[in-house]
C-alpha positions in Angstrom: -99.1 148.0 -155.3 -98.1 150.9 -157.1 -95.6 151.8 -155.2 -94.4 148.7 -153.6 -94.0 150.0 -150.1 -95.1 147.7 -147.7 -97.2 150.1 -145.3 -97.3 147.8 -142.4 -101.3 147.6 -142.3 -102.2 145.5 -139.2 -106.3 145.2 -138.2 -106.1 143.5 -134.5 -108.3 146.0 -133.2 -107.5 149.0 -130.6 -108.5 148.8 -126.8 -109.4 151.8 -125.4 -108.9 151.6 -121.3 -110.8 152.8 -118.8 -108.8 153.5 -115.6 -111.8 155.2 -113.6 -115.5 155.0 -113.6 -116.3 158.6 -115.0 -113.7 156.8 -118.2 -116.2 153.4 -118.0 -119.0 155.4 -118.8 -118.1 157.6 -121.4 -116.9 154.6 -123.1 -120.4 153.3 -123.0 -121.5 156.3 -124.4 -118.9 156.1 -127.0 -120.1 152.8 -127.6 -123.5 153.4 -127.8 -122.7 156.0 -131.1 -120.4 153.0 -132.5 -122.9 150.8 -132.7 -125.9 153.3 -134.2 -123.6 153.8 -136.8 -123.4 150.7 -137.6 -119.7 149.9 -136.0 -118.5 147.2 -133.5 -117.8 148.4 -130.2 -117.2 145.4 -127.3 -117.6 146.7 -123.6 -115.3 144.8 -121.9 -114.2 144.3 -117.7 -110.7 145.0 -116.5 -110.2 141.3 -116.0 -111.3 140.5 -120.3 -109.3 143.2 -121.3 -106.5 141.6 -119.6 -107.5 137.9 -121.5 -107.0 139.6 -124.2 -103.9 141.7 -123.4 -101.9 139.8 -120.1 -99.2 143.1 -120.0 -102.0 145.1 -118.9 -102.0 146.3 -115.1 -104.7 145.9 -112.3 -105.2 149.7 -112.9 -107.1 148.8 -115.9 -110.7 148.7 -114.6 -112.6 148.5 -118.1 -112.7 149.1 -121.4 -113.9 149.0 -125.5 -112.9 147.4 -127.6 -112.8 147.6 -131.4 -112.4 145.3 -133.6 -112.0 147.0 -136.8 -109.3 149.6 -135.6 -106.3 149.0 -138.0 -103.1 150.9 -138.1 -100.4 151.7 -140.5 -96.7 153.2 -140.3 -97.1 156.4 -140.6 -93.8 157.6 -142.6 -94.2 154.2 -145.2 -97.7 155.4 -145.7 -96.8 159.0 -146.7 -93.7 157.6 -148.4 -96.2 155.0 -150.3 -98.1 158.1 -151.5 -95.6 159.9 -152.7 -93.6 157.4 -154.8 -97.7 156.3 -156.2 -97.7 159.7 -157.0 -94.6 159.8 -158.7 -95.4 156.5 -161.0 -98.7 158.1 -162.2 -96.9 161.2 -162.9 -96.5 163.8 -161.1 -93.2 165.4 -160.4 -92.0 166.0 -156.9 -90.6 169.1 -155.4 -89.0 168.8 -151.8 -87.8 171.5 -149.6 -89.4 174.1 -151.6 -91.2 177.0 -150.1 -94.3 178.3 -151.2 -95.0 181.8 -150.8 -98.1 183.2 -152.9 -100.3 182.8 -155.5 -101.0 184.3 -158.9 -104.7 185.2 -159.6 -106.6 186.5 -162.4 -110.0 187.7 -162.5 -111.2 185.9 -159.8 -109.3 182.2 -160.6 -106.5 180.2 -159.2 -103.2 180.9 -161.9 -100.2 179.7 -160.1 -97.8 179.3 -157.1 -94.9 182.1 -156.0 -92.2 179.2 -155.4 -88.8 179.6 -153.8 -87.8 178.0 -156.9 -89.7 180.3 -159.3 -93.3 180.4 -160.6 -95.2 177.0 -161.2 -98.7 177.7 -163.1 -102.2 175.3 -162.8 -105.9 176.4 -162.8 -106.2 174.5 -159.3 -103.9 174.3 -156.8 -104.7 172.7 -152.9 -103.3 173.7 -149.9 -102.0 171.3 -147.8 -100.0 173.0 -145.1 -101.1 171.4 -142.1 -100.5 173.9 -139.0 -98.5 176.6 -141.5 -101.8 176.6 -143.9 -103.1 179.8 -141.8 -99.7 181.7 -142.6 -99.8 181.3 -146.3 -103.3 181.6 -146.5 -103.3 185.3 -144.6 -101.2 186.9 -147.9 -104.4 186.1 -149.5 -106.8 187.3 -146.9 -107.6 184.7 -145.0 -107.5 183.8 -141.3 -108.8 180.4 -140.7 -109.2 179.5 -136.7 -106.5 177.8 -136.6 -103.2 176.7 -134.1 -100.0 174.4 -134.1 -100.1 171.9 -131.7 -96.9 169.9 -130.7 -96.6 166.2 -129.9 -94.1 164.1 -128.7 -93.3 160.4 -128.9 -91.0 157.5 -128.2 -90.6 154.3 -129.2 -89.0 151.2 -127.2 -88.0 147.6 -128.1 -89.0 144.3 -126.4 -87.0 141.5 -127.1 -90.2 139.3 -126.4 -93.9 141.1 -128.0 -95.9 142.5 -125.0 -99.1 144.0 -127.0 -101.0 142.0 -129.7 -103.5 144.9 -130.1 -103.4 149.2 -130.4 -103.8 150.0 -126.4 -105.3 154.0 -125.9 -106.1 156.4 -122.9 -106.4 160.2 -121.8 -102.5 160.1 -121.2 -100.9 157.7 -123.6 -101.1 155.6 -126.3 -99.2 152.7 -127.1 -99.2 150.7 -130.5 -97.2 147.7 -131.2 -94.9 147.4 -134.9 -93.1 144.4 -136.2 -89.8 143.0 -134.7 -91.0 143.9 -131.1 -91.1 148.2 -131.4 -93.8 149.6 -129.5 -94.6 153.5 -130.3 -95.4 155.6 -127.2 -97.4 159.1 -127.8 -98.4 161.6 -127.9 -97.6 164.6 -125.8 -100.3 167.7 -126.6 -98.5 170.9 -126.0 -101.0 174.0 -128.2 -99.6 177.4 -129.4 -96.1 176.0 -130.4 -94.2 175.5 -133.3 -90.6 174.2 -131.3 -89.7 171.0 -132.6 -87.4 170.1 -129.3 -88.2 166.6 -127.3 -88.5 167.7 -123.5 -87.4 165.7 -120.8 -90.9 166.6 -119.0 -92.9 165.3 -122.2 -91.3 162.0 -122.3 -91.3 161.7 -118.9 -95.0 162.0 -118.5 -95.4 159.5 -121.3 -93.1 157.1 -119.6 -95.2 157.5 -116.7 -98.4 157.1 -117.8 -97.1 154.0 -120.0 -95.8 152.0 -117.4 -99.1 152.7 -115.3 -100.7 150.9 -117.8 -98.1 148.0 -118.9 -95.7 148.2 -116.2 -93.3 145.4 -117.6 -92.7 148.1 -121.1 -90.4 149.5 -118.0 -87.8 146.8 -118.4 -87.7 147.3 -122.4 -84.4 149.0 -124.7 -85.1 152.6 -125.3 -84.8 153.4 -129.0 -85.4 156.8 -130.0 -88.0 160.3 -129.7 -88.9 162.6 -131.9 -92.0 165.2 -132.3 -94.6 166.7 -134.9 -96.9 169.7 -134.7 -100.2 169.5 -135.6 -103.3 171.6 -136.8 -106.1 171.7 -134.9 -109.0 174.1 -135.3 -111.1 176.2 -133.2 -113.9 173.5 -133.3 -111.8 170.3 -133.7 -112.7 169.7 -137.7 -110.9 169.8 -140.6 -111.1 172.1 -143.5 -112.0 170.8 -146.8 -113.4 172.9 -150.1 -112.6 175.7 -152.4 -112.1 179.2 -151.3 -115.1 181.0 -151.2 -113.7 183.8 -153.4 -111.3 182.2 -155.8 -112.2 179.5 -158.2 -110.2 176.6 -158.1 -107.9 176.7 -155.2 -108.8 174.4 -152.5 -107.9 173.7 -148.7 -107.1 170.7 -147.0 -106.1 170.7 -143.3 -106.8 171.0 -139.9 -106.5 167.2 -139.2 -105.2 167.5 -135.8 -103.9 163.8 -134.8 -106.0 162.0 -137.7 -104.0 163.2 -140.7 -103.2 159.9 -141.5 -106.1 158.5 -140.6 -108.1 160.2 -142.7 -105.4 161.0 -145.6 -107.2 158.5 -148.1 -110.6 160.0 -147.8 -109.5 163.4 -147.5 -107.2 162.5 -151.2 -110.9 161.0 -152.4 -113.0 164.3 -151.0 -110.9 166.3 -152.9 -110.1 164.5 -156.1 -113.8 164.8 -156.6 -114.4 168.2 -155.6 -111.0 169.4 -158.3 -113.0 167.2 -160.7 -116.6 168.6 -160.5 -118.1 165.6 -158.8 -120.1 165.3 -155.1 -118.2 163.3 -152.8 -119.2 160.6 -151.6 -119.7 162.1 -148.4 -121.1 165.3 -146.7 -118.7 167.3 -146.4 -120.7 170.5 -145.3 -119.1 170.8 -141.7 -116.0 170.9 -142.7 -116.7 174.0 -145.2 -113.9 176.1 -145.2 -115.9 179.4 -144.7 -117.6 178.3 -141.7 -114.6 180.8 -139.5 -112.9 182.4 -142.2 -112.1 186.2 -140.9 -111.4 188.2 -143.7 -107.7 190.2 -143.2 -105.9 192.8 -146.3 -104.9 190.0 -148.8 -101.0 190.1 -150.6 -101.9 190.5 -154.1 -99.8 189.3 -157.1 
């Protein structure tokens, strides 16, 4: 590996529970898409799903299973990325604020840095939820709004989940050395960072509903993230309509790191001149764009 951070890849699959009937049949519905495209989905009975997973509660009346779901650590994978990046080249600023652009006659010039002016012919924003502020000094108002989640993670001394285990209220995924991560809270409209006792308390809830021993586990800590979603739940991906060469990226919602390497593919090629390997015409970034009075430098 290029960076030699060990991202803590693990494909056992993700079960997705079904708690009431309306939940059973949208999972055959789910299902039914799954496998059209090509994908693996299992229905599965209350009583397999708990074969397969023994923590799981009587509450659990159903659910899919699939077997190719893999997950990663989220902060090695980003930290993997940026020290790949680092060997291949680049150079790394942290804690530096972007707050323009340069232009000139019609093209991409530069960034307006808290640390002074930084020039390139393309440039891609990657702001997640604060990509609408700095895109507004330019004229641009994408549909877009923070959304805040919050998690928590516990230790078992003894592994209760083999598998990723998901539902309307919770999710739970197991790491290495017994941790199990508990998530995610969806509070829209809000860029405070705080953990709330209400938000963890409804995760806690919901959790044990599901695996009720998790209740007899070692609390280890809670933190939260915001998120952008868009108006219509899909990402933004392309080059500004009006100015050659800078691109958008974001409006991942909760699949930002699911989707980080083909989003990193999508727009290599587009910087590049090539067609990516995949249509990417719904997620065009004019498809809401409302023009506003653009900051010009």
């Amino acid at each position: 590996m290029t960076s030699g951070i060990d991202i803590e890849l693990v494909k056992k699959g993700m079960l997705r529970l079904a708690l009431t009937d309306w939940e059973q049949q949208e999972h055959y519905r789910i299902s039914e898409i799954h496998k059209q495209n090509g994908e693996l989905a299992e229905l599965l009975t209350g009583k397999e799903a708990r074969k397969r997973e023994p923590a799981l509660s009587n509450e659990v009346i159903g659910a899919m299973y699939l077997e190719k779901d893999g997950q990663v650590a989220a902060p090695q994978l980003a930290l993997g990325f940026l020290k790949s990046a680092s060997a291949l080249g680049c150079v790394i600023k942290e804690n530096v604020e972007v707050h323009s652009f340069h232009f000139s006659n019609g093209k991409i010039t530069g960034v307006i840095t808290s640390e002074g002016d930084f020039m390139s012919s393309n440039v891609v924003v990657t702001g997640g939820a604060w990509s609408e502020k700095l895109l507004m000094k330019i004229g641009l108002q994408l549909k877009m709004y923070p959304v805040k989640g919050e998690c928590f993670s516990v230790r078992t001394e003894v592994p209760l989940l083999s598998r990723t285990i998901f539902t309307p209220g919770c999710y739970l995924v197991p790491k290495k050395d017994g941790r199990i991560i508990i998530g995610a809270t969806v509070i829209p409209n809000t860029f405070n960072q705080q953990v709330t006792l209400e938000g963890i308390f409804s995760l806690m809830k919901n959790a044990k509903k599901i695996v009720p021993s998790i209740s007899q586990s070692e609390w280890e800590r809670a933190w939260t993230g915001i998120r952008p979603q868009t108006a219509d739940g899909l990402p933004y991906l392309g080059e500004h309509p009006d100015y050659k060469g800078l691109f958008i990226a974001t409006g991942h919602f909760r699949n930002g790191i699911l989707l980080s390497p083909i989003t990193g593919e999508v727009m290599a090629d587009l910087i590049e001149g090539k067609s990516p390997s995949i249509d990417i015409s719904p997620f065009r970034v004019d498809r809401s764009i409302r023009k506003t009075n653009p900051i010009m430098r």
